[in-house]
C-alpha positions in Angstrom: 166.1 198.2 162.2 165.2 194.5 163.4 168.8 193.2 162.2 170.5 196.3 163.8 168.9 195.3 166.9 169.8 191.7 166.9 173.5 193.2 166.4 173.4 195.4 169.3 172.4 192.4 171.7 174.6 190.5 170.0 177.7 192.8 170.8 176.1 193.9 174.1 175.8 190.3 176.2 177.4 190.6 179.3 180.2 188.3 180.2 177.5 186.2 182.3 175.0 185.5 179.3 178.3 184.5 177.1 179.2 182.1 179.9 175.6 181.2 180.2 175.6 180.5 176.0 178.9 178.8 176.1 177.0 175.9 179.2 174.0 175.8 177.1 175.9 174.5 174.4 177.8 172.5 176.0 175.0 170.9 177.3 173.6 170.0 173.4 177.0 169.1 172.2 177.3 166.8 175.0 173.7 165.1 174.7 174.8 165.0 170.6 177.8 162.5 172.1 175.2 160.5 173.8 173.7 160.2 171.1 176.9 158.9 169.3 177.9 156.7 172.1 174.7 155.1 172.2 175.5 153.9 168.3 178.9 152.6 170.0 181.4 151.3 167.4 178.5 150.2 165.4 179.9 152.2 162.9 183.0 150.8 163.2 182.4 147.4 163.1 180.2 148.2 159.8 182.8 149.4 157.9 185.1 146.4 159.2 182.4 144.1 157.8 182.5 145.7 154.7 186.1 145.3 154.3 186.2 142.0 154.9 183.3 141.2 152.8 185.1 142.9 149.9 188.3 140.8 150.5 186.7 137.5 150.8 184.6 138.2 147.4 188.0 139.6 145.7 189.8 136.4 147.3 187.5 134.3 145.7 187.4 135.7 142.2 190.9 135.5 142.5 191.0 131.9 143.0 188.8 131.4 140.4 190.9 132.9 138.0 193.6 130.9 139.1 191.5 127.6 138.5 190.9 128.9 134.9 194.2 129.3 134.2 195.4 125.9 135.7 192.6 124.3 134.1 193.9 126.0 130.5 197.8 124.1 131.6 195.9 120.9 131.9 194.4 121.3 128.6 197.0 122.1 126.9 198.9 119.3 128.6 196.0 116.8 127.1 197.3 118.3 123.4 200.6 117.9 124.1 200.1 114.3 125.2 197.9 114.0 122.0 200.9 115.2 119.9 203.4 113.0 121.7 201.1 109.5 120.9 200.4 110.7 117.3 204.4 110.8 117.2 205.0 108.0 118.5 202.9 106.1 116.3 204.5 107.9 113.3 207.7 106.8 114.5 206.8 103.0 114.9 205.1 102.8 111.8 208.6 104.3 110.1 210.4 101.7 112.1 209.0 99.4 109.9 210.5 100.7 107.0 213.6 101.4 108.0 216.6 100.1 106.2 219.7 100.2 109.4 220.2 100.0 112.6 221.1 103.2 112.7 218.2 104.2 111.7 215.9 101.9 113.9 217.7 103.2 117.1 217.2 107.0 115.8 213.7 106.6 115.5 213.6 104.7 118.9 215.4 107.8 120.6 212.6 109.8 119.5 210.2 107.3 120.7 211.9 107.1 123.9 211.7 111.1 124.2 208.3 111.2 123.1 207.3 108.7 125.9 209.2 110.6 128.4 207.3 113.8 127.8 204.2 111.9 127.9 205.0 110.6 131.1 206.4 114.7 132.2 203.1 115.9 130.1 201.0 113.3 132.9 202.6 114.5 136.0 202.2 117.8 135.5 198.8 117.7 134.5 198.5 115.6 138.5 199.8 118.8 139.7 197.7 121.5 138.1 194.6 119.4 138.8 195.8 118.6 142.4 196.5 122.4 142.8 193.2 122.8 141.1 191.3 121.1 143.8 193.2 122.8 146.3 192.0 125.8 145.6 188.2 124.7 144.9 188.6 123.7 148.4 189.7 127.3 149.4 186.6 128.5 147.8 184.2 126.8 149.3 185.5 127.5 152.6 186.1 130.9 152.2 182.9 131.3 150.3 180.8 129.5 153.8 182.7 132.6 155.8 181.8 135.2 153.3 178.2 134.0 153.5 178.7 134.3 158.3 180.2 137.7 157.5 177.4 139.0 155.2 175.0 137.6 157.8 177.3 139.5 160.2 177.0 142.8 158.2 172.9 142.9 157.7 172.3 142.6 161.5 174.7 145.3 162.1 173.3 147.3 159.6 169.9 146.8 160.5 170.9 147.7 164.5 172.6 150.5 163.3 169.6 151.5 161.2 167.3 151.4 164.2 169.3 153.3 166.5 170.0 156.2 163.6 166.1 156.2 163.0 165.1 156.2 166.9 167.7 159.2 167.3 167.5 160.5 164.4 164.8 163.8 165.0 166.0 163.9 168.8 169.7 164.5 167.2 168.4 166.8 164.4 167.1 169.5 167.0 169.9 168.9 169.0 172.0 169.6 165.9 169.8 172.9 165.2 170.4 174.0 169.0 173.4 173.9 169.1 173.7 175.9 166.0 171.5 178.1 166.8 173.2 179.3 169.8 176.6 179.3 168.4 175.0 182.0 166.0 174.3 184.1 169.5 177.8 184.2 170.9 180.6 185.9 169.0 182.8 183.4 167.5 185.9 184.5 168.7 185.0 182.1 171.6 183.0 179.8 169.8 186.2 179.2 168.0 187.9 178.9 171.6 185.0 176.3 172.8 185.2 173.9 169.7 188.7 173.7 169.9 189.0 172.9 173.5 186.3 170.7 172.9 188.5 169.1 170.3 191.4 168.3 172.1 189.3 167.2 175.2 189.0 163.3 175.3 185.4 163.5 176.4 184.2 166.7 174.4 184.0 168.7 177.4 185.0 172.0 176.8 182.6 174.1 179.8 182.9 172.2 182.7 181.6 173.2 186.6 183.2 173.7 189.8 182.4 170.3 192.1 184.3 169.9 195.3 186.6 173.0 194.7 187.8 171.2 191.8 187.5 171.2 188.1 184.9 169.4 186.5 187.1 168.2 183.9 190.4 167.1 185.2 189.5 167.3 188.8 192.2 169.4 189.6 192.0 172.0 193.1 190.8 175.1 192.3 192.1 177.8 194.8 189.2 179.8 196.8 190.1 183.2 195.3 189.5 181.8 191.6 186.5 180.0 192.4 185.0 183.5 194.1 186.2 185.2 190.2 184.6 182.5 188.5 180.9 182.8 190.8 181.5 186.8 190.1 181.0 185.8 186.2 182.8 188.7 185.2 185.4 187.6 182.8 186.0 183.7 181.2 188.6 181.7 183.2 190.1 178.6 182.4 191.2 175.9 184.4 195.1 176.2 184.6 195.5 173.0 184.2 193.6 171.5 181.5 192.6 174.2 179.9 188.1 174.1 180.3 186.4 176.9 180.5 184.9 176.9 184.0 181.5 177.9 185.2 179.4 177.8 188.6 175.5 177.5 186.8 174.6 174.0 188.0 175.8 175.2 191.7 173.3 178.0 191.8 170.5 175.5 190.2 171.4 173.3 193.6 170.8 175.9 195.7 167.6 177.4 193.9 166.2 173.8 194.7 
């Protein structure tokens, strides 16, 4: 009996109490947007701090990599220069023996060679270890900015972490509100409010009549739809931008 009641009141609300429900709401949607402007771009410039954090960190790994592999081509320049003497000292020692000039300038071609890829061998290893340095360079500095932005990132997690607590049970029980009377108004136009509300830049979707205009988009309203709109016997929308318009807070003025 209880839940067929609740149906029939439900089903029964006169155009007024729907209009009524759809302000209320409006009224704890919009103080839930306070709530989110008061955080700001907080969240926002979290996530953008996060980002960056993880670049720097995979920037520097990166480079590290890159030293290890450069340090590798330095040590395997060091053998090859290692290879190079221990050939050239073979080949002098055989010059000693030889028994032509043919064979003396032969072995002295190889010398030559072996000397020249020394001297390549030597150059390159300049190269890898200036290239090396370079990028130890990169890491430090990169590594003093990834240390500003992490700073960066606790404060505006901490300040974002404040205002979430301070709001937190004052947007909870707006939260239930605002469900709680959505379950009260048939959802045909609940469906109808968050969608205007949606496509509205500042999530006003019941707006009032001030100065014979919308409350919205401040657009005239003429006098006969303002006297439909105070009769509260049907829902009208602004023509223009779409609102649904009431007269409640007008009525409050004058009750004062």
């Amino acid at each position: 009996m209880a839940a067929k009641k609740i149906t029939e009141e439900v089903t029964e609300m006169s155009v007024e109490d729907k209009l009524r429900a759809l302000y209320d709401l409006q009224l704890v949607d919009s103080g839930i947007d306070r709530i989110k402007i008061l955080r700001g771009e907080l969240p926002l410039e979290v996530q953008d701090l996060e980002d960056e954090v993880e670049g720097l960190e995979t920037r520097i790994t990166n480079l590290n990599a890159e030293i290890t592999t450069l340090q590798e081509a330095v040590s395997k320049k060091n053998n090859e220069i290692q290879n190079s003497q221990a050939l050239i000292k073979k080949y002098q020692e055989q010059q000693n023996n030889v028994r032509n000039n043919r064979e003396f300038d032969s072995l002295s071609k190889e010398i030559e060679y072996q000397t020249l890829e020394i001297e390549l061998s030597e150059k390159r290893k300049k190269e890898f270890t200036l290239q090396a340095d370079e990028k130890k360079v990169m890491i430090e500095e990169s590594g003093k900015v990834l240390d500003e932005r992490k700073g960066d990132l606790q404060n505006k997690k901490t300040e974002l972490n404040e205002i979430i607590e301070d709001t937190k049970k004052e947007e909870e029980l707006l939260i239930k509100k605002s469900q709680e009377i959505q379950s009260r108004v048939e959802q045909r136009l609940v469906t109808a409010y968050i969608r205007i509300r949606n496509n509205a830049r500042n999530g006003l979707a019941v707006v009032t009549v001030q100065r014979d205009a919308c409350g919205g988009c401040f657009n005239k309203i003429p006098p006969q739809r303002q006297l439909d709109i105070r009769s509260r016997k049907k829902v009208i929308v602004c023509e223009y931008c779409g609102r649904i318009l009431v007269d409640f807070d007008r009525e409050e003025q004058e009750s004062n």
